[in-house]
C-alpha positions as CSV (number, residue, x, y, z in Angstrom):
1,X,18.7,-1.1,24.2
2,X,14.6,-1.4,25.3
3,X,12.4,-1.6,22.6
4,X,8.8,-0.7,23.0
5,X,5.6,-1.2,20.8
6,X,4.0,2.1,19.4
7,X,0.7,0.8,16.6
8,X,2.8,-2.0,16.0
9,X,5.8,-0.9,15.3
10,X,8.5,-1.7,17.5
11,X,10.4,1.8,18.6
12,X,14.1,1.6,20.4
13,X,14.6,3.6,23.5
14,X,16.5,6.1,21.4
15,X,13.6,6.8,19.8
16,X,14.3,5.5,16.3
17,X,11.9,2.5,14.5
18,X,13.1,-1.2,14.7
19,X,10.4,-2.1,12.3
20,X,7.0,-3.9,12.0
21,X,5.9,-6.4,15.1
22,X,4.8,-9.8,14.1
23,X,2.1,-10.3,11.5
24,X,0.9,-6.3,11.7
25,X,-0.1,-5.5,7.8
26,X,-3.0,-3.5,8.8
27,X,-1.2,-1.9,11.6
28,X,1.9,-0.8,8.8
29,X,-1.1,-0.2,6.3
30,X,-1.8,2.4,8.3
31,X,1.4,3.6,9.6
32,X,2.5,3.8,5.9
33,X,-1.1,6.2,5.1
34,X,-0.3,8.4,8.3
35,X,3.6,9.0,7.2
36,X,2.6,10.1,3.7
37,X,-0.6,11.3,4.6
38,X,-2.9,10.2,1.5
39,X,-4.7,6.9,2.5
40,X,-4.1,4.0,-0.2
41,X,-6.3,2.9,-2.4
42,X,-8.0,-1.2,-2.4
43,X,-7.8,-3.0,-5.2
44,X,-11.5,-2.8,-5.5
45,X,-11.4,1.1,-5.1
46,X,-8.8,1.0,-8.5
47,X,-11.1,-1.1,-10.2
48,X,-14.1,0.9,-9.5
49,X,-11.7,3.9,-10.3
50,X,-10.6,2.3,-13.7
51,X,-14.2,0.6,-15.0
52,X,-12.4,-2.7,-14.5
53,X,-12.8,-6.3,-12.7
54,X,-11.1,-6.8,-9.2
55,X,-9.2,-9.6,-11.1
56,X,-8.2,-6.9,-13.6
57,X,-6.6,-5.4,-11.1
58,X,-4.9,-8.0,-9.3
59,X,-3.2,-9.0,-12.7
60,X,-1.9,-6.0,-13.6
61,X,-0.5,-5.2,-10.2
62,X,1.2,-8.4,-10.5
63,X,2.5,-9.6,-13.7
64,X,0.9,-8.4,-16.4
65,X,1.3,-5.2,-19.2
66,X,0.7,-2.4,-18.7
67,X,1.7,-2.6,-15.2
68,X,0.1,-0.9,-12.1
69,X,2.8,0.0,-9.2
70,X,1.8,-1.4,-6.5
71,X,2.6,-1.3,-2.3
72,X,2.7,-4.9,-0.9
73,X,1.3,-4.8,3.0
74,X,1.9,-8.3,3.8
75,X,-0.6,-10.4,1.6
76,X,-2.4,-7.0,0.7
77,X,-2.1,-5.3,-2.5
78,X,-2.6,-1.2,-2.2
79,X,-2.4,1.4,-4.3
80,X,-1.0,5.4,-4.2
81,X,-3.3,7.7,-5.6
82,X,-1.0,9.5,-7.4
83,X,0.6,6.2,-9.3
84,X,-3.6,4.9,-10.4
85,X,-3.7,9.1,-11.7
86,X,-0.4,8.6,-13.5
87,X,-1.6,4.8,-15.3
88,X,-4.9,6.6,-16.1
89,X,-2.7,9.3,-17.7
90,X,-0.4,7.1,-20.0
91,X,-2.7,4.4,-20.6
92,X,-6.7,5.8,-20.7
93,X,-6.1,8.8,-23.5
């Protein structure tokens, strides 16, 4: 089975995705914004979104209370829209 490389994604001859191609976050950064169709958001776009630090931020998505989800694109930390409109919800009243 050929495999061939469409935006960094490695695609089988049957059509169907194999997965990422070598160190591609940015490439499944933005495969992952086109399949759901709502770009993510940085970490400084949440903490300009929040009134908090970048640092703030980071901490939260990672191991501190309350907890921000999170999408981990390689090293990158990125955000859905709807989950930052949710924590603002339950946690800003």
């Amino acid at each position: 089975m050929q495999k061939e490389v469409v935006q960094g994604v490695a695609v089988k001859s049957d059509g169907s995705q194999a997965g990422p191609v070598g160190n591609l976050a940015g490439a499944a950064a933005s495969a992952s914004q086109e399949q759901f169709g709502v770009p993510l958001l940085s970490v400084e776009q949440v903490a300009q979104k929040l009134g908090v630090s970048p640092a703030w931020v980071r901490d939260h998505a990672t191991r501190k209370q309350p907890h921000l989800k999170r999408v981990k694109v390689g090293k990158l930390l990125k955000f859905q829209p709807d989950d930052i409109d949710e924590f603002i919800k339950q946690w800003c009243q």
